[in-house]
C-alpha positions in Angstrom: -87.2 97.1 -66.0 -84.8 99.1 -63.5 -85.2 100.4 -61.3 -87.0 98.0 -59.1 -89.3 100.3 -57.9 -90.6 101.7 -62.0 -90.5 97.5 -62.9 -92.6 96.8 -59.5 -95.6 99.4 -60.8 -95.0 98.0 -64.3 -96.2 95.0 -63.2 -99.3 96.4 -61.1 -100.3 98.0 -64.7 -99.6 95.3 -66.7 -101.9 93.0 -63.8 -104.4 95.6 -64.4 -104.6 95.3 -68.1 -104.4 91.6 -67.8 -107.4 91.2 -65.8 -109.2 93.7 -67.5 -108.1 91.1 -70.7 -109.3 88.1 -69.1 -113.1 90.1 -68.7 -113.2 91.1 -71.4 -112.8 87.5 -72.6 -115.0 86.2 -70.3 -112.5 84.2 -68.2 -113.1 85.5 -65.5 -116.9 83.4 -65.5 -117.8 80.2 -64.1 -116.6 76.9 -65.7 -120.0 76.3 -66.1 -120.5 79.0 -68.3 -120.7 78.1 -71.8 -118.1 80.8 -72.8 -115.5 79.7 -70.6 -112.6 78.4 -72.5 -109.8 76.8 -70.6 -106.5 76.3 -71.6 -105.3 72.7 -71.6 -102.2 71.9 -69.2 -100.3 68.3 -70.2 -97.5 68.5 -67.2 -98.8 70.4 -64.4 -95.5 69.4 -62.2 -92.6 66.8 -63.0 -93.6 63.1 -62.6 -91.3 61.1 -60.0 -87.8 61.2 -61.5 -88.4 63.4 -64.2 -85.9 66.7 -64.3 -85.8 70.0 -65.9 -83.8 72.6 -66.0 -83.4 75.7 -68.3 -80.7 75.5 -71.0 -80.7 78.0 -73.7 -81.9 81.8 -73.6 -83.6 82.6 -76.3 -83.6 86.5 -75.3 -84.3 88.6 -72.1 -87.6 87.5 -71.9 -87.6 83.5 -73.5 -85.7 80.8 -73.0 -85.9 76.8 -73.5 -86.3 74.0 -70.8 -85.1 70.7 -71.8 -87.3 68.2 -69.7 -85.7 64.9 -69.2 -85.4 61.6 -66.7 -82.9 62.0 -63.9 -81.6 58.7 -64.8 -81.4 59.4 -68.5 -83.8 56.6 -69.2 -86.9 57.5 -71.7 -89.6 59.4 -70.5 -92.1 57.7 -73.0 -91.8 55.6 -75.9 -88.4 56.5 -78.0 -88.2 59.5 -76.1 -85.1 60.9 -73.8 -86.2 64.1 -73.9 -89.1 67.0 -75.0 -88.6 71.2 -74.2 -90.8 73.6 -73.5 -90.7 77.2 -74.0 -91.0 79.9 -71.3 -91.9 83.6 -70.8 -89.5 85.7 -68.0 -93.4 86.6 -66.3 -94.2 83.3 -65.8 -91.4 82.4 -63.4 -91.4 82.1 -59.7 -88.2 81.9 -57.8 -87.7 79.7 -55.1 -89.5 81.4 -52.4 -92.6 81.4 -54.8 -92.2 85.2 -55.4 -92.8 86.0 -59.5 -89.5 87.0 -61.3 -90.4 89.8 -62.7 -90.7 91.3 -59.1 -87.7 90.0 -57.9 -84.6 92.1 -58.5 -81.8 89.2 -58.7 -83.7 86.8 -61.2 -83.0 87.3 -64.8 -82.8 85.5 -68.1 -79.2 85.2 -67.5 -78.7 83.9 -64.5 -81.7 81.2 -65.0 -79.4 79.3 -67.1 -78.5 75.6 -66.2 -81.0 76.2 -63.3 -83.5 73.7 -62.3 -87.1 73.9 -62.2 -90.1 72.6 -61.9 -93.5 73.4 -64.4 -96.6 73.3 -65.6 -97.1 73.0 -69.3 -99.4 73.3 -72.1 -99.2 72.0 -75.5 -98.0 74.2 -78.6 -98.3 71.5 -81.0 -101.0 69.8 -83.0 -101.6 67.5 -79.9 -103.4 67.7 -77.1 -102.6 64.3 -75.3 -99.6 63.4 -73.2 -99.6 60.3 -75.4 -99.7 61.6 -78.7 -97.4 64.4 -77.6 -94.8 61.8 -76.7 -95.7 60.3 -80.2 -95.2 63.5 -82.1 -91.5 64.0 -80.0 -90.7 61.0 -81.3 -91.4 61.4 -84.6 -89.7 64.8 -85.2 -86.8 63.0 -84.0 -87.3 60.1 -86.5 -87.6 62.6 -89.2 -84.1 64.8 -88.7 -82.4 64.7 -85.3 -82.3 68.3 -85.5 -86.0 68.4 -85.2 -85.4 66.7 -81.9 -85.0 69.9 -80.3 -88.0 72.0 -81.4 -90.2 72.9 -78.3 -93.9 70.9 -78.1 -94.5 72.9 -75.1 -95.2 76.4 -73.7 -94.5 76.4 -69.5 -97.3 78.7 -68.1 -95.9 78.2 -64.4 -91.9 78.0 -64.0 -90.8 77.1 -60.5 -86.8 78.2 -59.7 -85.2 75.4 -57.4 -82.9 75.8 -55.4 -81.5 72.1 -55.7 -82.6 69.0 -57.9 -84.2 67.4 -55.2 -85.8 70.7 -53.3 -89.4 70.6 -52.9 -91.4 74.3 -54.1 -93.4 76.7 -52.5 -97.0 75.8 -54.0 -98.5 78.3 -52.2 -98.2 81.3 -53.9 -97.9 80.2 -57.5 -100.7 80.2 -59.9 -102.3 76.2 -60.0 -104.1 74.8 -63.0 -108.0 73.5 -62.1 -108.7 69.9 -63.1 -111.9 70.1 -65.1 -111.4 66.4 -66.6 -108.8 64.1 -68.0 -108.9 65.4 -71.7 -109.9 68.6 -73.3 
């Protein structure tokens, strides 16, 4: 990924082949079309005094967000806590530029940094609800199973301070088709 300039025309390529991808699966078609298939977001931003914030790195390119309530009270039923996974290319830093274009924002220095995110489900469940249910369980079950990611973040936002609002307009937004999938 160095220099900037070779990682900057990476990323034109690999936007190339992406929406080339997305044709060829037809999601570039209406919603209307009956071979759209969207994928579901759960969390599409924090609620009010919910927190999150990056805390392990899994490698250059993955790491875990632990998202929690700023008070340390539940965020559902039995449950302080749930983490989502994340991909280096679907970060934006505070300004709303993506990561992988900027030249100071790495794996590394995301650590302990808070964010914001939007968030579909990896697990069985498809339901806020049943997700929290599921958390909940796990940790019921072994405590180390407390920790296993029930969600994959399709849209990090870097901030520059807990309570710092982010630049929505240049990150990707999910489209509310309905309530449930």
């Amino acid at each position: 990924y160095k220099p900037h300039e070779e990682r900057a025309c990476l990323v034109k390529e690999l936007n190339n082949h992406h929406d080339n991808l997305k044709n060829m699966l037809n999601l570039h078609k209406s919603v209307y079309n009956f071979s759209f298939a969207p994928v579901h977001a759960v969390l599409n931003g924090l609620p009010n005094h919910w927190m999150a914030e990056v805390v392990a790195v899994v490698s250059d390119e993955f790491g875990i967000i632990k998202i929690s309530h700023q008070s340390g009270n539940k965020i559902g039923p039995r449950v302080h806590m749930l983490y989502a996974m994340f991909h280096i290319e679907d970060v934006f830093d505070a300004h709303g530029a993506p990561a992988i274009l900027s030249c100071n924002l790495s794996m590394n220095n995301l650590l302990k940094c808070q964010v914001d995110l939007t968030a579909r489900p990896i697990c069985t469940k498809s339901e806020p609800d049943k997700i929290l249910e599921m958390q909940s369980m796990l940790a019921d079950e072994n405590r180390d199973f407390s920790g296993i990611p029930l969600l994959q973040a399709v849209v990090v936002c870097v901030k520059i301070s807990p309570n710092s609002p982010i630049n929505f307009n240049t990150i990707p937004k999910p489209t509310r088709l309905r309530d449930h999938p």
